[in-house]
PLY file of the C-alpha trace (Angstrom):
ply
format ascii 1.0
element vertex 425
property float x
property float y
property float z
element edge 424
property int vertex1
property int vertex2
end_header
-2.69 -6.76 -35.73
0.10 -7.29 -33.22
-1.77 -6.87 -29.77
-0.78 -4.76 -26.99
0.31 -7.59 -24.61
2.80 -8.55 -27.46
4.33 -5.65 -28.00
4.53 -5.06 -24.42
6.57 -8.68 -24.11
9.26 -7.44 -26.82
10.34 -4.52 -24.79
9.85 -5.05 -20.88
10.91 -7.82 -18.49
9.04 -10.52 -17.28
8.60 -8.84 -14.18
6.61 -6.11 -15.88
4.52 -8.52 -17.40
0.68 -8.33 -16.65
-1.78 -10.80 -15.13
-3.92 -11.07 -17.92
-3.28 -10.51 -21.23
-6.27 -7.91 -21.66
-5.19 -4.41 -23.82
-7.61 -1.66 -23.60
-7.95 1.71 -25.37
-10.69 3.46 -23.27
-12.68 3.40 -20.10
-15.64 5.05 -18.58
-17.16 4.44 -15.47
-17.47 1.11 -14.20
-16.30 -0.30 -18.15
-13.26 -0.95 -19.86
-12.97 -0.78 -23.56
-10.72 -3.53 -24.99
-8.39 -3.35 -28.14
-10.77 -5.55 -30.16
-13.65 -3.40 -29.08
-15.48 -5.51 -26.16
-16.86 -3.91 -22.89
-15.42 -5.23 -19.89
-16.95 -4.68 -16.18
-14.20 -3.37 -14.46
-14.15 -4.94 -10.28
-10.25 -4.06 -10.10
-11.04 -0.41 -10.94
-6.97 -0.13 -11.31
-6.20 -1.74 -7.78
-8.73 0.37 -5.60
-7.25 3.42 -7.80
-10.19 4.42 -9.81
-12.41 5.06 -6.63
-15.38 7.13 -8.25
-15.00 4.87 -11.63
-12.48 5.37 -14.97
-12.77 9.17 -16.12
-15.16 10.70 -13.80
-16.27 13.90 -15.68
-15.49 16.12 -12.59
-12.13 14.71 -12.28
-11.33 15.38 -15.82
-12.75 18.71 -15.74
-10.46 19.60 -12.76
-7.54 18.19 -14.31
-7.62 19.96 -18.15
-8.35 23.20 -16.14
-5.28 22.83 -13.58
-3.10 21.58 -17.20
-3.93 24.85 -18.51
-2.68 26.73 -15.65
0.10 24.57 -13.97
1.84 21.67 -14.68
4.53 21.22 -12.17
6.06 23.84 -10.07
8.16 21.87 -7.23
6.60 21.80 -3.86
10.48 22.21 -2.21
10.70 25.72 -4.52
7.06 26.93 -4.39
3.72 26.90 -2.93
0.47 26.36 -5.54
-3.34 26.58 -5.00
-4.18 23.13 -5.43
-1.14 21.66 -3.15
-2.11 23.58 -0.12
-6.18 22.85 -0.53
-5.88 19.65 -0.75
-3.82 19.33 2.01
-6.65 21.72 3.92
-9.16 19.51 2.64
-7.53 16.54 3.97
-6.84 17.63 7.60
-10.49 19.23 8.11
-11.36 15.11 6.90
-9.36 13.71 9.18
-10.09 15.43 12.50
-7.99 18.95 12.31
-4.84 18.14 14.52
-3.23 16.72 11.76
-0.65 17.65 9.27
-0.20 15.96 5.51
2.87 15.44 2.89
2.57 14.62 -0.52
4.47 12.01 -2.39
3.98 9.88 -5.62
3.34 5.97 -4.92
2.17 4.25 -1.58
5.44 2.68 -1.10
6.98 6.78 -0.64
3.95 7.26 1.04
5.20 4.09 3.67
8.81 5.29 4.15
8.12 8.52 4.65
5.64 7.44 7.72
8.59 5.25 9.22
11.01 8.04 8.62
9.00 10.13 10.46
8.38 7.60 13.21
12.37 7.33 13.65
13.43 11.42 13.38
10.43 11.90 16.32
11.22 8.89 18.62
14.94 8.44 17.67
14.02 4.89 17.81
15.02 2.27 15.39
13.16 -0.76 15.33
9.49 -1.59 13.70
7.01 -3.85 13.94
5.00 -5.11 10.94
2.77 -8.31 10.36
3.11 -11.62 8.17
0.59 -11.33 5.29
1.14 -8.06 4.46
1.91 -5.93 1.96
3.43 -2.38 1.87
5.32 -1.63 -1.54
8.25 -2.66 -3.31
11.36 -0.67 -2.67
13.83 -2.12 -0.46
12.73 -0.41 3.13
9.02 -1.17 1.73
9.77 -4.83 0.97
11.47 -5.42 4.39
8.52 -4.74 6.03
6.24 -7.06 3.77
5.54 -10.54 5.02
2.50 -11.73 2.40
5.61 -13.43 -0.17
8.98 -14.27 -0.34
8.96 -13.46 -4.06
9.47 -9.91 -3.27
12.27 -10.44 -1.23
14.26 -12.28 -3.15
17.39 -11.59 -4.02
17.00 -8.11 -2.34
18.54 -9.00 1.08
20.19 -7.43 3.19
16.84 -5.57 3.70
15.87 -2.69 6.23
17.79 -3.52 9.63
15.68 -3.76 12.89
12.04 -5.16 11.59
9.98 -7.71 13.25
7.58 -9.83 12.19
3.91 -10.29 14.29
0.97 -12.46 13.13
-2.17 -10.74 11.97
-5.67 -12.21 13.24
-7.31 -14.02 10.36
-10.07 -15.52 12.33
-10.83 -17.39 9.21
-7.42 -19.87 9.37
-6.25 -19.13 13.13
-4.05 -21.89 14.12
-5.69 -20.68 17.92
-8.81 -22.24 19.75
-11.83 -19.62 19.25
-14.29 -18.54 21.35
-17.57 -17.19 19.60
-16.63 -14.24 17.96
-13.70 -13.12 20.28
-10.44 -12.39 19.18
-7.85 -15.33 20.42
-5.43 -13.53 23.29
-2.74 -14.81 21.44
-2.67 -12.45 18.94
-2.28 -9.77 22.43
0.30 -11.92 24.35
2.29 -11.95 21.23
3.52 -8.81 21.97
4.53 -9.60 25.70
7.10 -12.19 23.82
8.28 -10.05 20.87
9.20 -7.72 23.56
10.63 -9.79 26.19
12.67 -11.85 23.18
13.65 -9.65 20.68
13.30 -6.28 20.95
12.66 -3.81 23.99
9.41 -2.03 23.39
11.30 1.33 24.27
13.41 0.44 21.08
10.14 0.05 18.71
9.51 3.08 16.98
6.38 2.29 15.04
4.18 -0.60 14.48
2.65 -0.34 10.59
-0.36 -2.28 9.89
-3.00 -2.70 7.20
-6.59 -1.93 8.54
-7.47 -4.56 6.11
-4.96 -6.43 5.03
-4.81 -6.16 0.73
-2.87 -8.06 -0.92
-2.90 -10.93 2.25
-6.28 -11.64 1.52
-8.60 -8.95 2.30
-8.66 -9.98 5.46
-10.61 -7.96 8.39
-9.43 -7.92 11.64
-11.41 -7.88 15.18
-11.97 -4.16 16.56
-10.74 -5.58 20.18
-7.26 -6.68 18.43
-6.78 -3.12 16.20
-7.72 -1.58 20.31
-5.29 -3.35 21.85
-2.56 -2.23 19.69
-3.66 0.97 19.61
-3.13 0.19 22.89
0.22 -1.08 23.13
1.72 1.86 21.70
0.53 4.34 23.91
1.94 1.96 26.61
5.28 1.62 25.36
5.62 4.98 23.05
5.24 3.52 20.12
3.62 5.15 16.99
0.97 3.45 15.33
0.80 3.62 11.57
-1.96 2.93 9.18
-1.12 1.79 5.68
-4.62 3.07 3.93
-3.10 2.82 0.60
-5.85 0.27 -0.48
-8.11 0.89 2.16
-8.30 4.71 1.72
-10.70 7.00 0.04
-13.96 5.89 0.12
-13.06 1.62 -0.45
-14.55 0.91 3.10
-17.96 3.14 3.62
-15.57 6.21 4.80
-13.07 8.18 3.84
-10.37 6.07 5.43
-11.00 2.65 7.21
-9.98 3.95 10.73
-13.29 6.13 10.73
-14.77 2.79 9.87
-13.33 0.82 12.30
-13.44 3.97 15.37
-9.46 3.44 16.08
-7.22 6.32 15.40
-3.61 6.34 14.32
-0.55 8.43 14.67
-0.04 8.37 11.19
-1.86 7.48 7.89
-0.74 6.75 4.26
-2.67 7.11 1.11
-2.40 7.03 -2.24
-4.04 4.40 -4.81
-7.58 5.86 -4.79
-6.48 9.65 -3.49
-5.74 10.89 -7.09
-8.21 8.84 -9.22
-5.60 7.99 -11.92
-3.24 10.26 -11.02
0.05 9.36 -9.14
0.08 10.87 -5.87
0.13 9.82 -1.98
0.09 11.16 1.33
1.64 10.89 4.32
-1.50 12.15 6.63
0.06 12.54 10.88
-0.86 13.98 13.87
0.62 17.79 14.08
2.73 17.45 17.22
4.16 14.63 15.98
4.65 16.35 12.10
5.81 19.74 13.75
8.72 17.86 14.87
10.21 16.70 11.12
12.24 19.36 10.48
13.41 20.80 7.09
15.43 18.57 5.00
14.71 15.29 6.52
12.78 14.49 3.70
11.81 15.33 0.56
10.57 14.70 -3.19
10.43 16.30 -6.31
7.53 15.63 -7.82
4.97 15.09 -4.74
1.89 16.75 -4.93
2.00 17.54 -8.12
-0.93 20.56 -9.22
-2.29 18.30 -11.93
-3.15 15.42 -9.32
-3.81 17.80 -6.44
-6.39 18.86 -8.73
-8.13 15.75 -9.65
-7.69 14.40 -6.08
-10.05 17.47 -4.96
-12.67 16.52 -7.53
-12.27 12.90 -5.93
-12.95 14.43 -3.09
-16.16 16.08 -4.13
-17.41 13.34 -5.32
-16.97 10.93 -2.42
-18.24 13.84 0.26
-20.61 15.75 -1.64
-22.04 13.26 -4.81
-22.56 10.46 -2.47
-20.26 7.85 -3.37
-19.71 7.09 0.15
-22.82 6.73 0.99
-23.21 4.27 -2.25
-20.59 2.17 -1.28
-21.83 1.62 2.18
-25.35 0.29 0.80
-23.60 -1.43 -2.67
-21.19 -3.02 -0.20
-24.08 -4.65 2.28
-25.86 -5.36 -1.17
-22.52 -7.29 -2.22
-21.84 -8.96 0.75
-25.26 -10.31 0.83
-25.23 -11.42 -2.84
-21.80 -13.55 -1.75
-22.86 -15.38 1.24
-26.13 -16.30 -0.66
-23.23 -17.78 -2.99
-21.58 -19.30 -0.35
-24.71 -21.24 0.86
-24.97 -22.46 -2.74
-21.31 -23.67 -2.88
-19.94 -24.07 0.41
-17.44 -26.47 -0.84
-16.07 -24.15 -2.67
-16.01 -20.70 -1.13
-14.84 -20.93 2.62
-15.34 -17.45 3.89
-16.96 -14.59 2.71
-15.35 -10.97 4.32
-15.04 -7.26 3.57
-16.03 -3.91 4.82
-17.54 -1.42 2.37
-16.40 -2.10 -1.37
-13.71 -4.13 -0.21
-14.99 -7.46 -0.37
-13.30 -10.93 -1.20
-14.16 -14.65 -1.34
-11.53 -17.18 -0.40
-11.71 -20.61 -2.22
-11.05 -23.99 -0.66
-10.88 -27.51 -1.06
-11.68 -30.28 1.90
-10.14 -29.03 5.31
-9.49 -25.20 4.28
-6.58 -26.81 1.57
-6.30 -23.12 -0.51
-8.28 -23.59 -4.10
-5.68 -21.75 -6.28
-6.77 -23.74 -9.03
-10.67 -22.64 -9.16
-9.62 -18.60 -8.50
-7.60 -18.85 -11.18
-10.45 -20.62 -13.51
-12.68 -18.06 -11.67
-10.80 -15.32 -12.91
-9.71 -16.26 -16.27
-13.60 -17.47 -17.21
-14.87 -14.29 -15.82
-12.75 -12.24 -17.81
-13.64 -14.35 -21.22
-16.87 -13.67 -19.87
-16.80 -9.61 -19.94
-15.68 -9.22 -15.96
-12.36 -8.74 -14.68
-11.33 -10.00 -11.08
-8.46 -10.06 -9.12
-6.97 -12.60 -7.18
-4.79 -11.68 -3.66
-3.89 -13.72 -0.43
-0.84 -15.62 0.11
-1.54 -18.86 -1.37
-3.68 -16.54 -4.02
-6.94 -18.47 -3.34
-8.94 -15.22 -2.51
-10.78 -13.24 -5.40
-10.86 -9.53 -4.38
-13.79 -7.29 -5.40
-12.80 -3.85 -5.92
-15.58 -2.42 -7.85
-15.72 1.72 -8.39
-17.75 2.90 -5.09
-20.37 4.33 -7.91
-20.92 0.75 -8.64
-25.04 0.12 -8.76
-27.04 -3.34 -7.93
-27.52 -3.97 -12.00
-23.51 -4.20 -12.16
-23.55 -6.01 -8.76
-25.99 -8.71 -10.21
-24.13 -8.56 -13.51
-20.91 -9.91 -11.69
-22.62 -12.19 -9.11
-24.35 -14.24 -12.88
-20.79 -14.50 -14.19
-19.42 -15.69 -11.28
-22.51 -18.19 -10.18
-22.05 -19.76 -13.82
-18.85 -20.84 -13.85
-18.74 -22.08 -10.38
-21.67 -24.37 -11.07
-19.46 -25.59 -13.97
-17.23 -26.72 -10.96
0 1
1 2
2 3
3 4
4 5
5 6
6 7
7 8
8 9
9 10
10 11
11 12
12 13
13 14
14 15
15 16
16 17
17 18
18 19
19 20
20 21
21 22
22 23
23 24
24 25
25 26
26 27
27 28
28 29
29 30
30 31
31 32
32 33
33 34
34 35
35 36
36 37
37 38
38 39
39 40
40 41
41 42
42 43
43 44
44 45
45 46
46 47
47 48
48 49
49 50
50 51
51 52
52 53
53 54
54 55
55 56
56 57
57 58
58 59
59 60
60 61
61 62
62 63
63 64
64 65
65 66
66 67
67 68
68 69
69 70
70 71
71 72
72 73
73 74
74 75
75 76
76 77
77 78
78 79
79 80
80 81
81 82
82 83
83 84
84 85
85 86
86 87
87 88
88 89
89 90
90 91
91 92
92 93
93 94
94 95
95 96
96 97
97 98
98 99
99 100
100 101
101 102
102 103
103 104
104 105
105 106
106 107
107 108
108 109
109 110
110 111
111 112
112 113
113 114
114 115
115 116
116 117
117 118
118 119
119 120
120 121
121 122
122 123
123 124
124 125
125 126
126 127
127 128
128 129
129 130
130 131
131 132
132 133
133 134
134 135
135 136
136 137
137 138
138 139
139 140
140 141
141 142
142 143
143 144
144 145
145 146
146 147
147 148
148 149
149 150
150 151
151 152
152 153
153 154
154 155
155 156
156 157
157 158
158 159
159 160
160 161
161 162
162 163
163 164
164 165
165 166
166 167
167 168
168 169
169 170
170 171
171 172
172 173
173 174
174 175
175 176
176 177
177 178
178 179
179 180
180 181
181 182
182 183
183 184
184 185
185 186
186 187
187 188
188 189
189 190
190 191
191 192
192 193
193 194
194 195
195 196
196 197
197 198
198 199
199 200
200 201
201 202
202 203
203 204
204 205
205 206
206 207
207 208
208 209
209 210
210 211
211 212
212 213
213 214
214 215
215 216
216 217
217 218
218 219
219 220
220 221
221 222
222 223
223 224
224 225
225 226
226 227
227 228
228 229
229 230
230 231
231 232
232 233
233 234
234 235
235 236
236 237
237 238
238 239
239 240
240 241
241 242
242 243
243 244
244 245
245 246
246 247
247 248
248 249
249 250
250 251
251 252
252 253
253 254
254 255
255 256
256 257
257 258
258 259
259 260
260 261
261 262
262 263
263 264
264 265
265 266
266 267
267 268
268 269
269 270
270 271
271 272
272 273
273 274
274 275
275 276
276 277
277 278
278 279
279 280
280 281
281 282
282 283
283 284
284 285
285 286
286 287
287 288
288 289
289 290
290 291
291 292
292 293
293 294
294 295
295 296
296 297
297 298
298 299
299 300
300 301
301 302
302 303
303 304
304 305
305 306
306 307
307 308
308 309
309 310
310 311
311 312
312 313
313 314
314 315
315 316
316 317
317 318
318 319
319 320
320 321
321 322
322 323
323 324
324 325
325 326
326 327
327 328
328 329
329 330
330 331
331 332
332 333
333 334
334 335
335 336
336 337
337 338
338 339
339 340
340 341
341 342
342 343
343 344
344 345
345 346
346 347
347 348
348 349
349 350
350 351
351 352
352 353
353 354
354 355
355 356
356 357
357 358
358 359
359 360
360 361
361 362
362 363
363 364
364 365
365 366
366 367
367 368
368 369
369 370
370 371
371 372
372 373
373 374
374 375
375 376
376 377
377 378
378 379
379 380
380 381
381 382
382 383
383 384
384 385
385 386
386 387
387 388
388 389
389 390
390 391
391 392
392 393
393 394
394 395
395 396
396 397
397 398
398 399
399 400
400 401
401 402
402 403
403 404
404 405
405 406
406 407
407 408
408 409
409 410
410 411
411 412
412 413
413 414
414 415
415 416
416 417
417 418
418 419
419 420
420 421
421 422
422 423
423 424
């Protein structure tokens, strides 16, 4: 039988083509079902999408009922139970002064928070950070720095952007002091605005709590403060990409809560619908008030269907205790990996992660990025029943993204796989 991959090759481009080569038919919980019948432990859980694990019953439930009654009715025509919940739901979660809009993708999610950012401050400059990532339209790609690859050929990108180095304590080219954030990652902004662009010009500066796709890579609480910071100096609205790091993946809701610094504005998506394509574009009300009718817009955002499931998601985080179980799985984890690193220290050079969000990054002597073991690590594991994902910008760094209802037998299940085939070496 012609697999799925196969099929797939005869009728898409390259670009469409997957990491592995892995077809599946069914999953459940914290397993995939492949299209030769084998269970596979899922740690990608769809890119941080399937937060609660594949098919939650409640999330199903939720969605066949909404099916029955409402499909699609146009959020710019109409208003719809589930649309205007959710978004209820989701400013009594995230303090009550805010106001949300619903897109499709994380990438709408991130140009509609820097279109907002320029209609309130009439500014049009912003500020993002090498190693990230924040989608793959044009206006999302200018504003990536993690590779090149998804720039290419797409230039002239989004006017006015500029480029700031994000704190990986782990590879700082900067002389460290204990635990302490190097002040060059705060004076950077002193010569970004004294070089290139006049803070009064900046309109937002759009971060990653964690960065994703750079590496999972956590930054210090003084550095995240000191922007936070910055823009109240200058003006300037601070914007949180939670696409990755939202709903539930850190220990709380969003990663801000878990990290205690607040921003202007929030995206999520990924995780918020469990499956189901939908995003957010979560900012403070006096700012939101201000985005007046017609300066932006979607058809299909917040559709009933996903509202619907992304409620169950909700009750299942807040009221089930999946946020509560990734906050102990996720110390569990991160235990289970140092105790790895200690057995292979030549091999696995830091070990970082808040929550479910976890990652290893693999070296060689002096730091040289490992690209060749994560990729060994991650095609063995899969051979092996587990699938992994690699990230970071020399993709040397294995990401863990297991659903938050993840349990220690799963946990230990993983940490076997993984312990065998780096012994192998």
């Amino acid at each position: 039988m012609t697999s799925l991959a196969e099929r797939c090759k005869k009728v898409m481009p390259p670009m469409a083509h997957r990491v592995t080569d892995l077809g599946i038919t069914k999953a459940e919980g914290c397993y995939l079902t492949s299209e030769d019948g084998k269970e596979i432990l899922d740690f990608a859980s769809g890119i941080a999408v399937c937060n609660i694990g594949h098919n939650h019953p409640k999330v199903v439930k939720a969605a066949k009922e909404q099916t029955d009654k409402l499909i699609h009715g146009c959020h710019n025509v109409l208003y719809y139970e589930p649309y205007v919940t959710l978004a209820e739901k989701l400013v009594e979660l995230t303090g009550g002064d805010n106001m949300v809009y619903f897109s499709n993708s994380g990438a709408e999610a991130n140009e509609g928070a820097m279109k907002l950012a320029k209609y309130v401050t009439q500014r049009p400059a912003i500020i993002a950070f090498k190693d990230s990532f924040h989608g793959r339209t044009i206006a999302c790609a200018s504003i990536t720095g993690s590779s090149s690859a998804y720039r290419k050929n797409y230039e002239a990108l989004l006017p006015s952007v500029y480029f700031a180095e994000y704190p990986n304590l782990y590879r700082t080219p900067y002389k460290k002091e204990g635990n302490a954030c190097p002040k060059e990652y705060m004076t950077q902004f002193d010569d970004i605005f004294y070089k290139l662009v006049d803070p009064y010009s900046v309109a937002a500066i759009i971060l990653e709590p964690v960065q994703g796709e750079g590496g999972y890579v956590v930054p210090p609480i003084e550095w995240l403060k000191y922007v936070r910071d910055i823009c109240d100096k200058y003006g300037i609205m601070l914007i949180f990409d939670e696409v990755q790091t939202g709903f539930g993946r850190t220990g709380n809701l969003y990663a801000y809560q878990t990290l205690g610094v607040e921003p202007d504005i929030l995206t999520s998506a990924k995780g918020l619908g469990s499956g189901f394509p939908i995003s957010a574009v979560i900012g403070k009300k006096k700012y939101m008030e201000q985005w007046a009718k017609g300066a932006h817009g979607g058809t299909f955002g917040g559709n009933p269907v996903a509202c619907a499931a992304s409620l169950a998601t909700i009750e299942v985080l807040t009221e089930d205790g999946a946020l509560e179980n990734c906050k102990k799985m996720g110390e569990y984890f991160r235990e289970k990996l140092y105790k790895l690193q200690e057995k292979y220290p030549n091999i696995i050079g830091d070990v970082r992660g808040l929550g479910l969000m976890n990652a290893i990054e693999l070296v060689g002597e002096d730091k040289v990025p490992n690209t060749e073991m994560t990729n060994k690590l991650r095609i063995k594991s899969l051979e092996k029943g587990l699938l992994l994902l690699a990230c970071g910008t020399y993709k040397n760094v294995i990401r863990f993204i297991p659903p938050l209802i993840v349990t220690e037998k799963e946990i230990d299940i993983a940490m076997d796989i993984i312990d065998e085939i780096l012994a192998q070496g």
